[in-house]
Structure formats: structure tokens, C-alpha cells
N, C-alpha and C positions, 0 to 999 in steps of 0.2 A: 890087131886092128879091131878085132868084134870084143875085145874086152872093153876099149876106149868105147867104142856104141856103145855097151851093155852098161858101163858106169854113166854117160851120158845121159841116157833111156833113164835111169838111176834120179837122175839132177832134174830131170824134164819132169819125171811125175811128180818127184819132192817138192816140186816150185809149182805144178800145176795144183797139186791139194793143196797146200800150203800156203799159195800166194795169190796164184793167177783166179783161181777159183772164186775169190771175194773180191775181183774187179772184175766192175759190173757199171755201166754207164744211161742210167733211167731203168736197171732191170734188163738191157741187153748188154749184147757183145762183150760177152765172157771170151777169151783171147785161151784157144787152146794149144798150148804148147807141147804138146805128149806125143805128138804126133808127128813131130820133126826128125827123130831119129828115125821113123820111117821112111821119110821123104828123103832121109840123107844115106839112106843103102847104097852101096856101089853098085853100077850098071849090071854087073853082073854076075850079081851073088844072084847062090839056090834059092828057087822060090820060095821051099817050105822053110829056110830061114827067115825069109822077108814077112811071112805068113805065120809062122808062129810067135816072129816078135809084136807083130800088129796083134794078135790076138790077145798075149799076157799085159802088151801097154793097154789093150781096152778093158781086161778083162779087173786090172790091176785102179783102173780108172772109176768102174761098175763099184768096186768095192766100198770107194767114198767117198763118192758122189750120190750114191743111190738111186741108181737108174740100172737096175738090172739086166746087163746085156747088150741092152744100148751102144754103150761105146764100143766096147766089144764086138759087135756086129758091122760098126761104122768102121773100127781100123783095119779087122780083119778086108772089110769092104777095101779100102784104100791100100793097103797091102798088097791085095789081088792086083788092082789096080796102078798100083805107084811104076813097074815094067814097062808096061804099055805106054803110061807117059813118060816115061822117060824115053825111051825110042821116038816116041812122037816129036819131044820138044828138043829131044839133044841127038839126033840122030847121027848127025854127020861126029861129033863128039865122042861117041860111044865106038863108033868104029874105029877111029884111026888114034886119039888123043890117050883114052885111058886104061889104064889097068884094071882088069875088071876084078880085082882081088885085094886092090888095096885104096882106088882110090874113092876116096866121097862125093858124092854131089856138093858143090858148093859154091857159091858166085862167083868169084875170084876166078876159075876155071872155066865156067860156063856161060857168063856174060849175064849181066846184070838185066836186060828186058825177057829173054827167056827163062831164065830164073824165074821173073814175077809170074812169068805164065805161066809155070809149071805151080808154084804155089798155090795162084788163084785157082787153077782147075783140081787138083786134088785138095785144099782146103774145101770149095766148093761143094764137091762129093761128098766131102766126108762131114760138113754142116748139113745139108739138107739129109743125105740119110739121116744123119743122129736126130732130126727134130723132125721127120717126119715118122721116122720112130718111136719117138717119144711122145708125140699127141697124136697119132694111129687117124688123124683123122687131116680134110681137107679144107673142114669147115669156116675157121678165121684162119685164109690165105694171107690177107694181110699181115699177119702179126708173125705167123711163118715163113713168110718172106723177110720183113725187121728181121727176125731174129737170126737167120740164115744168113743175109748181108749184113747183118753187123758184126755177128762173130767171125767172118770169114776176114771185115776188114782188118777187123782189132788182129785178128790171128798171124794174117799178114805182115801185119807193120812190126810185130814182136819177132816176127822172122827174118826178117828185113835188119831189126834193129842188131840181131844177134850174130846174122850173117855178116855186117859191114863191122864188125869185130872181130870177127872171124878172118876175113878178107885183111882188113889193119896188122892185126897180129902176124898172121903168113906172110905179109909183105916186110915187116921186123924183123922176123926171122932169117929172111930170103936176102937181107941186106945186111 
């Protein structure tokens, strides 16, 4: 199961240098996808897996993109954090429904309006750290905030888009 992540993680950065990286709509909301195999750990994998994968996808993200640490500091950031929301938003889920060894986070299972809220709030996080790390300062709020809600929307709907394929295909199979 952590192979299929790990080759995933694999496809995510490929596509995020690659692809995603050079959409860009007036100069925002770059759509960061690198970040989904973190979001998509089982309920109840080891921390320092969830933590040191967040670290090498930011670390691997810093590299060419050129924002030294940056990302890196924001997944590891999210990473930390991804447990916490998840408890918070799949509570009753996480106790009784899954395997905590094999199964994914993923809409099909989890319900499509809680899904977005888990997105929105760790996408969230993990845009305003990365840009408020990156301009170190507070000075043009405005354009900080653009940028933080635009990436976050862009981010979403590319997760969204991925996931209701995901959800499609499982149900092809399942039939």
C-alpha cells in the first residue's frame, strides 16, 4: 500500500513541476497538487511516516521551484497536521469504518461535503504558511490574501477533479 503512495507522491511532483506549475491565472492560483498524497495517508499510519513523507515532497518541491525550504516547512507544516484533521472531520469514520493499515482517505468513503472541508482546511494551512513564508512580511495583505485564496481554490477543484475519478473508477470496479 505505501508503494502505490510512494509511486503516486512520484506522479504528483512529476505533474506539479512539470505541469501544474506553469498554470497560473493573472499571475495567481498556481493549483498545488504535491500535497494530496499527504492528505491521502490512512487514518492511522505512524506519524514519522506521514512526516517524513511531507518533508521529502516539500523538500523535493524547494528543489525546482526555488524557494528554499518553503515548501518543505509548509508540508512538513501539514503533515503535522493532516491527524488532527482528520480526527476532527472523520471522526466517527476513523473509529468504526476503516482499516487503519490499508485504507486511504478518499470521497467515495468519506462523504463528499466533509471531504471539501478537510481539503479546504489543510489546503488553507498549507497556502498561507507557504506565502507567508515566502514574503516574510505583512505588508501588501491584500495580495496575500489573492494569493492564498486563489491557490487554495485552484488547488481544490484539481482535487476534487481527481478525486470524482477516483470515486468513478472504484465504483467500475466494485461492479
Amino acid at each position: 500500500m505505501y508503494i502505490k503512495l510512494f509511486l503516486f507522491a512520484l506522479v504528483c511532483v512529476a505533474f506539479q513541476i512539470g505541469v501544474f506549475n506553469y498554470i497560473q491565472f493573472w499571475g495567481y492560483g498556481t493549483p498545488l497538487v504535491c500535497i494530496l498524497p499527504i492528505l491521502l495517508f490512512p487514518a492511522g499510519t505512524d506519524r514519522w511516516i506521514v512526516l517524513l513523507s511531507g518533508f521529502l515532497l516539500g523538500i523535493t518541491e524547494d528543489m525546482f521551484i526555488n524557494t528554499p525550504g518553503v515548501s518543505a516547512a509548509s508540508f512538513t507544516l501539514l503533515a503535522m497536521v493532516q491527524p488532527i484533521f482528520v480526527k476532527a472531520f472523520f471522526q466517527e469514520e476513523t473509529n468504526s469504518n476503516l482499516s487503519p493499515v490499508r485504507d486511504w482517505l478518499y470521497a467515495g468513503r468519506m462523504g463528499w461535503r466533509k471531504y471539501i472541508y478537510y481539503l479546504l482546511a489543510s489546503t488553507f494551512v498549507v497556502c498561507f504558511v507557504f506565502f507567508v513564508l515566502q514574503n516574510f512580511s505583512f505588508f501588501n495583505l491584500g495580495k496575500l490574501v489573492l494569493n492564498v485564496l486563489s491557490r487554495c481554490v485552484m488547488t481544490v477543484l484539481r482535487f476534487l477533479l481527481i478525486q470524482s475519478v477516483r470515486v468513478n473508477n472504484k465504483k467500475k470496479e466494485e461492479a
